[in-house]
Residue frames relative to the residue before (quaternion, step in Angstrom):
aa qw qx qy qz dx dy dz
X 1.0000 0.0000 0.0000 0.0000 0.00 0.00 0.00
X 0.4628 -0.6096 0.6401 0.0661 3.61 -1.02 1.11
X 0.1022 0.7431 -0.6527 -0.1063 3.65 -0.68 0.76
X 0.1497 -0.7504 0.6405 0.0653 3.46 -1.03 0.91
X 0.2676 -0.6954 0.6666 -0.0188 3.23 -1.75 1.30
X 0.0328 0.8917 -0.4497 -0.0396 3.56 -0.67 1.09
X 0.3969 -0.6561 0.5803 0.2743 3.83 -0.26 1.65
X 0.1507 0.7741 -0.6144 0.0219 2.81 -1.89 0.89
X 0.1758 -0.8421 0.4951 0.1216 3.98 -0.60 0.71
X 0.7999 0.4607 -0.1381 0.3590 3.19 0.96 -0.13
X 0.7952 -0.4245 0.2025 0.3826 3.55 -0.84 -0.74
X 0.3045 -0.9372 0.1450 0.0893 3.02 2.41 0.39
X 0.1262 -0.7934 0.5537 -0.2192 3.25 1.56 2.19
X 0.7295 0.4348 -0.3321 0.4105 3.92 0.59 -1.52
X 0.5225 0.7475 -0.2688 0.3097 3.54 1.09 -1.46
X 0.7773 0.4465 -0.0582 0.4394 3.24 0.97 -1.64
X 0.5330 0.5050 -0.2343 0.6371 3.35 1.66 -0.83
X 0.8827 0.1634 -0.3187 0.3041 3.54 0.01 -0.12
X 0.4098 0.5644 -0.5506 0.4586 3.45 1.87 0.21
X 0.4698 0.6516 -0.3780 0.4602 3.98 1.07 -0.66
X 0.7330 0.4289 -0.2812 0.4468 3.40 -0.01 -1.51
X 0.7568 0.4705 -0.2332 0.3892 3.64 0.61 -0.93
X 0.6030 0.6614 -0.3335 0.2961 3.72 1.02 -0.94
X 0.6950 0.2953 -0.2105 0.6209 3.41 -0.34 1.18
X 0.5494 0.4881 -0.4241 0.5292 3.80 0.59 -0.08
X 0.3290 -0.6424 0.6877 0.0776 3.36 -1.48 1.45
X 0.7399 0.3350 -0.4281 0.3962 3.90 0.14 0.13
X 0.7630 0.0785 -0.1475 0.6245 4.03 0.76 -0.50
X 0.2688 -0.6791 0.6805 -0.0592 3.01 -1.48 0.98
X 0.3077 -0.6328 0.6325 0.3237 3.55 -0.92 0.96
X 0.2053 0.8063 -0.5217 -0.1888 3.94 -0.57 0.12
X 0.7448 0.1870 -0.2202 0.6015 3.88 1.05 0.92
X 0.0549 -0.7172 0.6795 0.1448 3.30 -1.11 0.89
X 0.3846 -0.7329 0.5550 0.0830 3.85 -1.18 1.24
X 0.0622 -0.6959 0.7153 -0.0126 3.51 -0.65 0.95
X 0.1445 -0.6002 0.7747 0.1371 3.65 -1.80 0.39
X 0.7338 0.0896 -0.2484 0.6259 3.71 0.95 0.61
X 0.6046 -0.5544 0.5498 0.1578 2.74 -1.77 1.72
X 0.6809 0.3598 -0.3758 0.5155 4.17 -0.08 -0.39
X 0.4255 0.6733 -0.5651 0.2152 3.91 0.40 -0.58
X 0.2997 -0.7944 0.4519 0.2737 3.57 -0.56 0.85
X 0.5251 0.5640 -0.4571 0.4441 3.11 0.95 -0.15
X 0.5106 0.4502 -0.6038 0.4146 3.95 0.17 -0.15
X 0.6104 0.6102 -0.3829 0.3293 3.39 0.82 -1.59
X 0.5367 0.6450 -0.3323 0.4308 3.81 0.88 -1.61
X 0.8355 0.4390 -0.1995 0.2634 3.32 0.27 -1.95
X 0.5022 0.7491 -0.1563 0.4026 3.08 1.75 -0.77
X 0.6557 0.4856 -0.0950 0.5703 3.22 1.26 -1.48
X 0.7596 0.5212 -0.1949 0.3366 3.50 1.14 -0.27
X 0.3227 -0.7921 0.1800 0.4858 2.53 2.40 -0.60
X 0.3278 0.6838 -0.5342 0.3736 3.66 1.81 0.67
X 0.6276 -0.4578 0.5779 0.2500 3.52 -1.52 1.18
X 0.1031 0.7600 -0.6417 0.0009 3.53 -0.52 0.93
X 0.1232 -0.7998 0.5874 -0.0088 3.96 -2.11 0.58
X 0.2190 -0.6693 0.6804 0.2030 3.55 -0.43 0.95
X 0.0400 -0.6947 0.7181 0.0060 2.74 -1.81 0.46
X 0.1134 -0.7931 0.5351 0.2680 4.24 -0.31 0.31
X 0.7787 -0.3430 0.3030 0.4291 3.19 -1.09 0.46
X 0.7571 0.2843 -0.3928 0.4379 3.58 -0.30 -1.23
X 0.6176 0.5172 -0.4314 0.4062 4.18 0.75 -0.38
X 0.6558 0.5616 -0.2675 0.4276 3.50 0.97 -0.76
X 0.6779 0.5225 -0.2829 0.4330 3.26 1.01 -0.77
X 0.6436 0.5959 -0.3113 0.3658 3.25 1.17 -0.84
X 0.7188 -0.5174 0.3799 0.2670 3.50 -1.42 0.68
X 0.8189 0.3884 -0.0687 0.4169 3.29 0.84 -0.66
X 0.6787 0.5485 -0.2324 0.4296 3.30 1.11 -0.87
X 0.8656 0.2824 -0.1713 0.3764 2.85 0.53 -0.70
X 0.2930 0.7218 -0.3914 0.4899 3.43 1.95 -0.24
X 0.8063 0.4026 -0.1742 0.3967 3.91 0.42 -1.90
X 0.6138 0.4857 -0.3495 0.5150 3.36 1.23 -0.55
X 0.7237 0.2790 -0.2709 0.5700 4.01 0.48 -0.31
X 0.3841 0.5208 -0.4135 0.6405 3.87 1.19 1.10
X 0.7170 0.1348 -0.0683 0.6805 3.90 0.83 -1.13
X 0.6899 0.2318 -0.5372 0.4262 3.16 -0.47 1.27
X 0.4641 -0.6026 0.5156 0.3945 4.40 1.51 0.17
X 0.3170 0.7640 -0.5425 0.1467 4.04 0.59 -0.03
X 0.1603 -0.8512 0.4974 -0.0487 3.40 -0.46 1.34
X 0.7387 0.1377 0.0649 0.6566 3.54 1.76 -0.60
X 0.0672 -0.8165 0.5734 0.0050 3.33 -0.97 0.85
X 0.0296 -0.8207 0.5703 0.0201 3.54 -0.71 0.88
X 0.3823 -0.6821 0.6137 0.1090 3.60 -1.06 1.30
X 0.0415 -0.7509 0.6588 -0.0189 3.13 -0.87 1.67
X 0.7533 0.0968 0.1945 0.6208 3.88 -0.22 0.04
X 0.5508 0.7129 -0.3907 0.1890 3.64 0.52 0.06
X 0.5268 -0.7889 0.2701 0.1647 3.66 -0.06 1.12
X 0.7447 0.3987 -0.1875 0.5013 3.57 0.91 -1.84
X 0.5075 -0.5436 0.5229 0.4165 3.88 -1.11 0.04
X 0.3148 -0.7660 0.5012 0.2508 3.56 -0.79 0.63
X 0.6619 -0.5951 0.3029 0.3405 3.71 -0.77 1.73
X 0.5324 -0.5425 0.4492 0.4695 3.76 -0.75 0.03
X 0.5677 0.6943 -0.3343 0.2896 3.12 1.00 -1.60
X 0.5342 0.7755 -0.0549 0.3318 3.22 1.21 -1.21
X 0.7570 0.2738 0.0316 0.5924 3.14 0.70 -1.90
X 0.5848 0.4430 -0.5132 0.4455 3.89 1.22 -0.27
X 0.3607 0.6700 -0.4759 0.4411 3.85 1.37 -0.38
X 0.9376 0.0909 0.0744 0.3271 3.11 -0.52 -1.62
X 0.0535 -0.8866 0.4546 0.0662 3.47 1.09 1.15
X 0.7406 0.0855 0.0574 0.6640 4.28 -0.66 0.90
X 0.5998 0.3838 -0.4432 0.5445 3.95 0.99 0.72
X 0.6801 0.3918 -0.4461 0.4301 3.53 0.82 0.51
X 0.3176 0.7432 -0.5777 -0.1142 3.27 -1.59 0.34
X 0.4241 -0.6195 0.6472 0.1319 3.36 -1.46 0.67
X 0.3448 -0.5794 0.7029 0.2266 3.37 -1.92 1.35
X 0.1178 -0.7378 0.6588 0.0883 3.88 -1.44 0.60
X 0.3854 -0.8656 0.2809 0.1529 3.35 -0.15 1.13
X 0.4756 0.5472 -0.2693 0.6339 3.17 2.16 0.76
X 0.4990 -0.6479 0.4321 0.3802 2.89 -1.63 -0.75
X 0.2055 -0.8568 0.4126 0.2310 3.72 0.51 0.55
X 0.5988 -0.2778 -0.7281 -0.1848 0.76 -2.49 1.55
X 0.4448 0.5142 -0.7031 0.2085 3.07 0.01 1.20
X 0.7150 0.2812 -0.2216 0.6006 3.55 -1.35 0.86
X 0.6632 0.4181 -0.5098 0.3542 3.59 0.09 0.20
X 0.5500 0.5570 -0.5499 0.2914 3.74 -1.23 -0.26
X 0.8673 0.0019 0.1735 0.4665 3.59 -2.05 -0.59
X 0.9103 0.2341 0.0990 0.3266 3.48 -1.16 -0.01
X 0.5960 0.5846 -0.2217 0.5038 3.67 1.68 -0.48
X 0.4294 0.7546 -0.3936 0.3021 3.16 0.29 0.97
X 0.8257 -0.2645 -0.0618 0.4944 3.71 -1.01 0.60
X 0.5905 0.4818 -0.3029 0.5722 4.44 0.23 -0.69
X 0.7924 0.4158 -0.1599 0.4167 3.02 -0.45 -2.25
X 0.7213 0.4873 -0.2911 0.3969 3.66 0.30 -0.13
X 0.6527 0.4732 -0.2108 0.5528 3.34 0.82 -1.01
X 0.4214 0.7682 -0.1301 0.4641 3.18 1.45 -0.93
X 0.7035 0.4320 -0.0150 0.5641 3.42 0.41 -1.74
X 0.7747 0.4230 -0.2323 0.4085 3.42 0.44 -1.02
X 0.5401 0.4878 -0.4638 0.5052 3.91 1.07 -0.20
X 0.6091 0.7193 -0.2218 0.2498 3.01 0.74 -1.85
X 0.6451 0.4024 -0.0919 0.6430 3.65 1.16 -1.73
X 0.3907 -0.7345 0.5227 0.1862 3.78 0.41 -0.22
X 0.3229 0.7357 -0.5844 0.1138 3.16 1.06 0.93
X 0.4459 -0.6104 0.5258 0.3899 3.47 -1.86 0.10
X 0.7269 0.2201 -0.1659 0.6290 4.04 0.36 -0.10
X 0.1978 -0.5601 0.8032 -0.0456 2.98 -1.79 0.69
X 0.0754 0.7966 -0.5995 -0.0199 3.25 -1.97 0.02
X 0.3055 -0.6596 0.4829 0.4883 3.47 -1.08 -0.70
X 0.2707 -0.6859 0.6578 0.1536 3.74 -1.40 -0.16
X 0.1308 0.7357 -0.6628 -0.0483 3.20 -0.87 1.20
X 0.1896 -0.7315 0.6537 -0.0410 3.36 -1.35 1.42
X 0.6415 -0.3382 0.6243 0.2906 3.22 -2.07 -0.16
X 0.4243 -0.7210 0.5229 0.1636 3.36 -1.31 0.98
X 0.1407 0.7763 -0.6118 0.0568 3.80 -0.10 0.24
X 0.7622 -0.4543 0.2059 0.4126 3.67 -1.77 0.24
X 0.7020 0.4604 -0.2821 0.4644 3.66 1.17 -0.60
X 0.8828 -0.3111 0.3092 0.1680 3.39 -1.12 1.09
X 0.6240 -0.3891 0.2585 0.6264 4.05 0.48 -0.16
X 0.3565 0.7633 -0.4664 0.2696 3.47 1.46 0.80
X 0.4668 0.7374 -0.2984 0.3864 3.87 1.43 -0.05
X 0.7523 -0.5447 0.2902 0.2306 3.17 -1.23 1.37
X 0.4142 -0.8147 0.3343 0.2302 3.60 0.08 1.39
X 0.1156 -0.7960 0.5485 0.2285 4.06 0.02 0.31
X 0.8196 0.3978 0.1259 0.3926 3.55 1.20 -1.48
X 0.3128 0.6977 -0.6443 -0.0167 3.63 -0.60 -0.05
X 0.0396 -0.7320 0.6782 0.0509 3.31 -1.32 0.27
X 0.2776 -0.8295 0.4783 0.0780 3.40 -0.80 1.41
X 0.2533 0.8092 -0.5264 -0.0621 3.60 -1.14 0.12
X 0.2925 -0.8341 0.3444 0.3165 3.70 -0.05 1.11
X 0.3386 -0.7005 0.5794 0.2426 3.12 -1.64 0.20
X 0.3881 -0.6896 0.5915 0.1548 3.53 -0.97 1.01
X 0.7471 -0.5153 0.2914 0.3023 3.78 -1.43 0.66
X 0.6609 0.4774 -0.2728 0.5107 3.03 0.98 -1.49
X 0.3983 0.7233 -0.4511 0.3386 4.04 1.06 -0.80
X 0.2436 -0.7484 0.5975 0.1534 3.97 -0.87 1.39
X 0.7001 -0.4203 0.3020 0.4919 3.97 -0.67 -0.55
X 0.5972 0.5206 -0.3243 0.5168 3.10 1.87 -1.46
X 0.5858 0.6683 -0.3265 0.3217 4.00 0.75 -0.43
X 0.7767 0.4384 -0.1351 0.4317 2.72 1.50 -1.26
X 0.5475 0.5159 -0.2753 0.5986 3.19 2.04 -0.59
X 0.7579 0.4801 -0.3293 0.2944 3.39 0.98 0.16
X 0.3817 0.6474 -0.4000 0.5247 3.17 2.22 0.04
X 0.7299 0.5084 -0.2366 0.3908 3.36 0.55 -1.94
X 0.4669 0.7389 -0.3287 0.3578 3.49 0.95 -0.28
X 0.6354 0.5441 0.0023 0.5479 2.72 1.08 -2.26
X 0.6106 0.4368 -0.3589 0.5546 4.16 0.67 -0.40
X 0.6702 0.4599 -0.3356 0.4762 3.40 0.49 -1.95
X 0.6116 0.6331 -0.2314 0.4143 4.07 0.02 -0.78
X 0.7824 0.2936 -0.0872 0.5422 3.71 0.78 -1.41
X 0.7549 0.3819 -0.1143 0.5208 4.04 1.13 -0.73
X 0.6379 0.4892 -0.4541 0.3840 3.45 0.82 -1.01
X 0.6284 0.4854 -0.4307 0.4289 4.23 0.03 -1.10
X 0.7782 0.4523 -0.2298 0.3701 3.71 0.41 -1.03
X 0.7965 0.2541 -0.3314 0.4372 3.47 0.90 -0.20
X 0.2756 0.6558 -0.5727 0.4073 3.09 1.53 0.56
X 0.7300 0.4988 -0.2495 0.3951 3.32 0.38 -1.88
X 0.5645 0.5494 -0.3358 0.5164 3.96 0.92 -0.68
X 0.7331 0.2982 -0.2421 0.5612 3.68 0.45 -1.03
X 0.5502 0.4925 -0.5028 0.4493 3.90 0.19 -0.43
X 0.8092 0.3769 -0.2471 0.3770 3.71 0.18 -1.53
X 0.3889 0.7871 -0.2248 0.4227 4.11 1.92 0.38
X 0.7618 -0.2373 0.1620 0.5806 2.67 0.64 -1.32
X 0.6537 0.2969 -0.5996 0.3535 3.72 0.28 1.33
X 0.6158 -0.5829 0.5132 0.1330 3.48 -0.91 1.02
């Protein structure tokens, strides 16, 4: 069995889709959803679902220790960034080498770095006139959405197309791809 731990900051649409996608599966198991805020609906979500859920703030997360012992007492074998805000410590990623990944509501590397993140992106994209948009799932590593690409999913965006339009295609990708290439990349490279 594969335990998986999913970070979250938000209101936790992906979170719920993939504690779904998983329920009932005998090789991966959601067995913790992470929050760095205590109101995040998604803990709430994870809760209702009956997934073991933990805040943590930032200055605990960051530390060396906390958060190492807490993904030690829960068997965490894989970790998947849903919506998840803070940068994840190195310490972290030397843990869980090609066991991290993160959904990017774009296509990287465009839109990706500091400050790029769910709005502000979608946001950017009208703004630049792009024709397509997408999502990107990658590998975590020390740089920003700077990790080894696993994924891309494309969908274009037409002029008349608002931000909420576009956040409502990318939605529609993040929803249909994220649960499945988790499961594809989980069954890769953890043993």
């Amino acid at each position: 069995m594969t335990n998986v731990a999913v970070f979250v900051s938000g209101t936790g649409s992906n979170c719920e889709n993939i504690i779904r996608h998983f329920s009932g599966n005998s090789e991966i198991k959601i067995s913790l959803v992470l929050s760095n805020r205590a109101g995040a609906y998604a803990v709430e979500r994870a809760r209702m679902l009956g997934i073991p859920t933990e805040v943590m703030a930032k200055t605990e997360f960051n530390d060396g220790t906390n958060l190492p012992d807490m993904m030690k007492r829960y068997g965490i074998d894989f970790i998947v960034l849903a919506g998840f805000l803070l940068m994840v410590p190195p310490f972290l990623i030397e843990l869980y080498p090609h066991r991290i990944v993160n959904i990017h509501p774009a296509l990287l590397p465009k839109y990706g770095g500091k400050g790029m993140y769910g709005h502000y992106i979608h946001e950017a994209v009208k703004a630049n006139n792009e024709t397509e948009t997408g999502i990107t799932i990658h590998y975590v590593d020390k740089v920003c959405d700077g990790g080894e690409i696993i994924f891309q999913a494309v969908t274009s965006v037409s002029p008349d197309d608002t931000p909420d339009d576009i956040a409502d295609s990318v939605r529609i990708l993040e929803q249909q791809y994220f649960p499945k290439v988790i499961e594809e990349t989980i069954k890769k490279n953890v043993s």
